[in-house]
N, C-alpha and C positions, 0 to 999 in steps of 0.2 A: 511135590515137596522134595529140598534135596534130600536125600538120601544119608545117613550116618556113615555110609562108606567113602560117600565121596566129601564129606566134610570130614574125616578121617585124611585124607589124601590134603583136603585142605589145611589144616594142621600140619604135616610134613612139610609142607612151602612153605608155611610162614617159619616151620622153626627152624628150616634148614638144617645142616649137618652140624653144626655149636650143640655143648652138652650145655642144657640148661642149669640156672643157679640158681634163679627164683622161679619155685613151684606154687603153681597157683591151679584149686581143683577146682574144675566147677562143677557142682553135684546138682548140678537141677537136673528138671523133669523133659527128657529128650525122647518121651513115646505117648503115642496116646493123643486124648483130646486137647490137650496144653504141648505137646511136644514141638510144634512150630514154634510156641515164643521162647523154649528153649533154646531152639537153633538160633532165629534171631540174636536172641541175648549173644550167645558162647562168639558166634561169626565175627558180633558187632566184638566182642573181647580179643578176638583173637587176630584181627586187622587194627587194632589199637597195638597191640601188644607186637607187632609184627613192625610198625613203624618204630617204637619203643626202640626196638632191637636195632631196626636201623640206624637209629640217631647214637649207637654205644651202647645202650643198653641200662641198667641202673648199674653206677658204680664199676660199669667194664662188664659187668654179670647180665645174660641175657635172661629175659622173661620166657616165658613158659606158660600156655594155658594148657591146663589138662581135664579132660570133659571125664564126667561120670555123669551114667544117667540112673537117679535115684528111682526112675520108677512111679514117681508122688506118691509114695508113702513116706510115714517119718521111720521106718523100718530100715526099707531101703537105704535113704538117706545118710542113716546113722552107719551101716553097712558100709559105703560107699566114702564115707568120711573114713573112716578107719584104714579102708582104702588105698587111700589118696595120702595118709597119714603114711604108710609103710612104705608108698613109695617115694616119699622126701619132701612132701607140701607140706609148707608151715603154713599156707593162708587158704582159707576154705571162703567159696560163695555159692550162694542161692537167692533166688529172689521169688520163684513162686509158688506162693504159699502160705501164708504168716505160719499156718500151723507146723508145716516143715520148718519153717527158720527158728519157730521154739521151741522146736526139737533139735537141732544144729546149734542151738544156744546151748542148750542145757547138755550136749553131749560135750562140744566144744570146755565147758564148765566143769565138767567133771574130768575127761582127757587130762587137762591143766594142772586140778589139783590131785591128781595124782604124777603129773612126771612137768614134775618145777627145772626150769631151766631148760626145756623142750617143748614147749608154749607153742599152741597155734591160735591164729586172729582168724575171726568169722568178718570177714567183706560183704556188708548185705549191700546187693545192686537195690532190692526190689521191694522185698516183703516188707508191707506197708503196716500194718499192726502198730499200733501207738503204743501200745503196750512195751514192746520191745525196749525202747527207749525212755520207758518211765517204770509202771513199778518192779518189770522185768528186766529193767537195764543189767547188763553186762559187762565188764572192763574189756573182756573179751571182746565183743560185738560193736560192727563202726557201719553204720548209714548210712549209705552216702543221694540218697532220696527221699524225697519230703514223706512223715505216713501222711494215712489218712486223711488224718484233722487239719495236717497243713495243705493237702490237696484240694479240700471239702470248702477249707478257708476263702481257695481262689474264686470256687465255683461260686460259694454265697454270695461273695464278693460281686461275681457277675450278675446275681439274681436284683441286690439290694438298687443296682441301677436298673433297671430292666423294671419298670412300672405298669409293662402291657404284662406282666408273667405274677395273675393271683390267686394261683392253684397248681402245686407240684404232686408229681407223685413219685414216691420213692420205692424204688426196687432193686435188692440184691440178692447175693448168692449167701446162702446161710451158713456162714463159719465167721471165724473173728475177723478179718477185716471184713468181708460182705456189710459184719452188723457193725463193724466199726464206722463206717463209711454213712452208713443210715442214723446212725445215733448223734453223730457228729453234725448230719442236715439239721437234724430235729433243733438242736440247741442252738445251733448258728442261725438257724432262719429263725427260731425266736426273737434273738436280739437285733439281726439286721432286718428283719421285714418281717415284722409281728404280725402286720396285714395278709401276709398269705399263709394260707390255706392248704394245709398236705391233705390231699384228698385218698391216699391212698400210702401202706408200708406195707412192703412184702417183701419174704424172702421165698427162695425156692431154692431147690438143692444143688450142690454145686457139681459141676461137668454135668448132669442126666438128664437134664430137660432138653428133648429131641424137637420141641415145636413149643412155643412162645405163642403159639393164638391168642389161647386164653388167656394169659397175662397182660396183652395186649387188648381185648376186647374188656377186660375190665378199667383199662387204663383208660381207654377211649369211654367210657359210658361215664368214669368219673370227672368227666369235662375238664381235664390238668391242660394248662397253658405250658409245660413242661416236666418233661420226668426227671429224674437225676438219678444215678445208677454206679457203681462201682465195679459192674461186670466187667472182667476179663477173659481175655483167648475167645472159645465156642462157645461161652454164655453171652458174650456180648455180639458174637457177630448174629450167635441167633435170634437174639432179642432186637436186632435191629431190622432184621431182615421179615420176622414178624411182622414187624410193625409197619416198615414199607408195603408189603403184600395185603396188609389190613387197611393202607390208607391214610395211617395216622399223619397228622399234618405238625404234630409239635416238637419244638427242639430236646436232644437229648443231650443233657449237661454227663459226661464222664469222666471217668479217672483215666481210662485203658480206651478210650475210643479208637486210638492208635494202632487195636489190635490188628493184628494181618485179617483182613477179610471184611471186615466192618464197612470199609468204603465200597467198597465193591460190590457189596452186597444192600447198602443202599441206593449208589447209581446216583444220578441226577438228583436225587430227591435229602443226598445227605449235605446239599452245597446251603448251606446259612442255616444247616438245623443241623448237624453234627457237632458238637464242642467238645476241646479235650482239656485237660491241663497236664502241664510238662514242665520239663526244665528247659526248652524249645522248641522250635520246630525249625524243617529246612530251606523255609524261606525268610526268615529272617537274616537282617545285615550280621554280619558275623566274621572275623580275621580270616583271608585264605584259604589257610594250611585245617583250616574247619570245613568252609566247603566243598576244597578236594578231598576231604578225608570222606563225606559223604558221598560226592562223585564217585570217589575210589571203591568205597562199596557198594555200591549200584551197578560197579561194572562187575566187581566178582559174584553177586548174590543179587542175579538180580529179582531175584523171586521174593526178596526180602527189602524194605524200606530202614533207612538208615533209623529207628526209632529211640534209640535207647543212648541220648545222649550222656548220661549219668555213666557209661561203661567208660568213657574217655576221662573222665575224671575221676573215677576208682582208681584206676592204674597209672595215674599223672601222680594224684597225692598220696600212691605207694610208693611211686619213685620217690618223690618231694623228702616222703618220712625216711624211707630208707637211706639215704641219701645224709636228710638231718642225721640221723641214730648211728651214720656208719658200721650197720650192721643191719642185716635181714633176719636176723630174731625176732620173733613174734615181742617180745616185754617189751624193748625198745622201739621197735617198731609203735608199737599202741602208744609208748609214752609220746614218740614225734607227734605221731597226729593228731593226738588233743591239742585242739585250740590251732591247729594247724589251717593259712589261706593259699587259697590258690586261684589265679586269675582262670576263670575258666572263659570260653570263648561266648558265654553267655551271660555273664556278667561275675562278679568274685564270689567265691563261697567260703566258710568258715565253718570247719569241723569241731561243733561247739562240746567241750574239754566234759562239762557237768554229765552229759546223756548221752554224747559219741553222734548227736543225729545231725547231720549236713545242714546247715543255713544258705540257704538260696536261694536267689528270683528263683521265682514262677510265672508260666505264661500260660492264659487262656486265647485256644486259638477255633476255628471253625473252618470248616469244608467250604473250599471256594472256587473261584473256574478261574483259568489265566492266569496261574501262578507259575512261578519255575523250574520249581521241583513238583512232580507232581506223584501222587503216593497210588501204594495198592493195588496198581496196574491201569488205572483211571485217569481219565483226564484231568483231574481235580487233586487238590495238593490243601496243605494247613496253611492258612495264614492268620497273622496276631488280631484280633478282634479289637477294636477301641477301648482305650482304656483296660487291654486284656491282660497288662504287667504288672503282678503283685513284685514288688522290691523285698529284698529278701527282710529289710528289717519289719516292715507289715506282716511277712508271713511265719514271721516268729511266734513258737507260743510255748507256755510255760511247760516245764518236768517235774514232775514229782519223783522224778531217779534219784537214789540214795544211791551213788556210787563206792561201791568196794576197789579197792586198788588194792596191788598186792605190794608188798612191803619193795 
């Protein structure tokens, strides 16, 4: 794993000797059993941010990532935003965790209403909790990845075609999105495929489960033609690597399959039975200046897969807004990007104005051999499954956000 010193080092290259203008902290979780998709994320931010700067910068003003590692607690985090606050970042992100970012909400919340007219915006890359964007919605707080229920949407969506798959089993990690993600199958496969059969819900604790057998040996006796799962980082690579070592012969429908280690840890046996949904993958047709941007991080990192296509579009429609608002103030900045589009290299997306949460294709994609980018250190790489592109107006779905706006 790199090393925080030498992604420290990494950071000094990209930002060169320019004093930065736009502070931008990223307080996720950079130790521990989640700390690889840390690095991931920050890397994939900070090679976005580093071309940023090359093209001008926003407004003449260079970017700036500046990493804080919260720890994964919302303690930490809260710590670590205050931070980042003292040292000149108006724009705070995280993404793993829902429970850390409604804590990063509500600090962000409170921050605000006390010191008006020094305003900071929460950037969520990741943290997928619906909630967030409905009854816990935020003025503060902008999305820029589908939660749950519109990731959940994809996967049903693959299930309702799939006529050989009449028995799922559902399993996650037991915090709000885990049981967001499960709640979400429950009702969706109600209405799109009333005919099958969840043979199995379970949660289990999140990062401590050291060995998956037995969740895995229940999954196999309850005869499921498929599981579907919202694991992320160490609970999914273990939950798959289980399941290989056990035999299991069925596809795993995920949110996070994409995580570092997952493929690798299936082998051969994850090619037509791994599935993810994304806002991409790296073999899809896509503009250039996208594919070398992937190339480009493959050559710096290469321990790490280009995965987190949503970091190039955070920092694109900071510019966009900063840019509209003529000013890097957190108010105006929030005000540009309601309602704010942006062509992204994956098809356009719309930062919808009512809830703040990102509108945009989705793709359901699966482990395959002979592709051209190929992930996880393996021969095997993502490619788009039939019929695996939900269009962003399909993956639309309703808010119950009472939005608050400040005067």
């Amino acid at each position: 794993m790199r090393t925080l010193l030498t992604m420290a080092a990494a950071v000094s290259m990209f930002a060169g000797s320019a004093a930065a203008d736009v502070k931008v902290a990223y307080l996720d979780t950079l130790s521990g059993p989640f700390g690889a998709i840390g690095e991931n994320g920050l890397t994939t931010f900070q090679l976005v941010a580093e071309q940023i700067n090359a093209a001008g910068g926003i407004k003449g003003e260079k970017l700036e990532i500046k990493a804080y590692d919260n720890g994964g607690t919302p303690e930490g985090t809260l710590l670590q935003m205050q931070k980042a606050i003292d040292g000149g970042a108006r724009f705070v992100m995280i993404a793993n965790g829902s429970a850390l970012a409604a804590a990063l909400v509500d600090g962000v919340n409170k921050y605000n209403a006390r010191n008006p007219g020094n305003e900071v915006l929460y950037l969520n890359w990741g943290a997928s909790a619906p909630e967030l964007t409905n009854e816990n919605c935020s003025f503060w707080h902008f999305r820029f990845a589908p939660h749950s229920g519109m990731a959940v949407n994809a996967l049903t969506d693959f299930v309702k075609n799939r006529t050989d798959i009449k028995k799922v089993y559902l399993i996650g990690q037991d915090y709000v999105f885990g049981r967001s993600v499960l709640e979400a199958a429950v009702e969706q496969l109600k209405v799109k495929r009333p005919d099958v059969e969840i043979v199995g819900k379970e949660y289990h604790p999140v990062g401590k489960v050291k060995d998956f057998t037995p969740y895995v040996q229940k999954i196999i006796t309850s005869g499921a033609d498929a599981v579907l799962t919202g694991n992320w980082g160490q609970d999914m690579v273990l939950l798959v690597k289980a399941a290989a070592d056990s035999g299991a012969k069925m596809p795993f429908l995920t949110v996070f399959g994409g995580s570092r280690g997952t493929i690798a840890a299936l082998g051969q046996a994850a090619v037509g039975k791994l599935l993810f949904v994304n806002e991409g993958n790296n073999n899809m047709d896509v503009p250039k200046d996208q594919s070398d941007l992937v190339a480009e991080y493959k050559k710096r990192f290469p321990e790490y897969d280009y995965l987190y296509h949503r970091n190039r579009t955070t920092l694109e429609m900071l510019k966009l807004a900063i840019e509209k608002a003529g000013s890097s103030k957190a108010l105006p900045v929030a005000k540009a990007l309601e309602g704010l589009t942006y062509n992204d290299p994956y098809g356009p997306v719309t930062m919808r104005a009512s809830d703040h949460q990102l509108q945009l294709n989705q793709y359901v994609s699966v482990v395959a051999e002979g592709v051209k980018v190929t992930s996880d250190g393996t021969p095997y790489g993502w490619k788009l499954v039939e019929g695996g592109e939900v269009p962003m107006a399909a993956g639309e779905m309703e808010t119950t956000c009472k939005m608050k706006r400040p005067n």
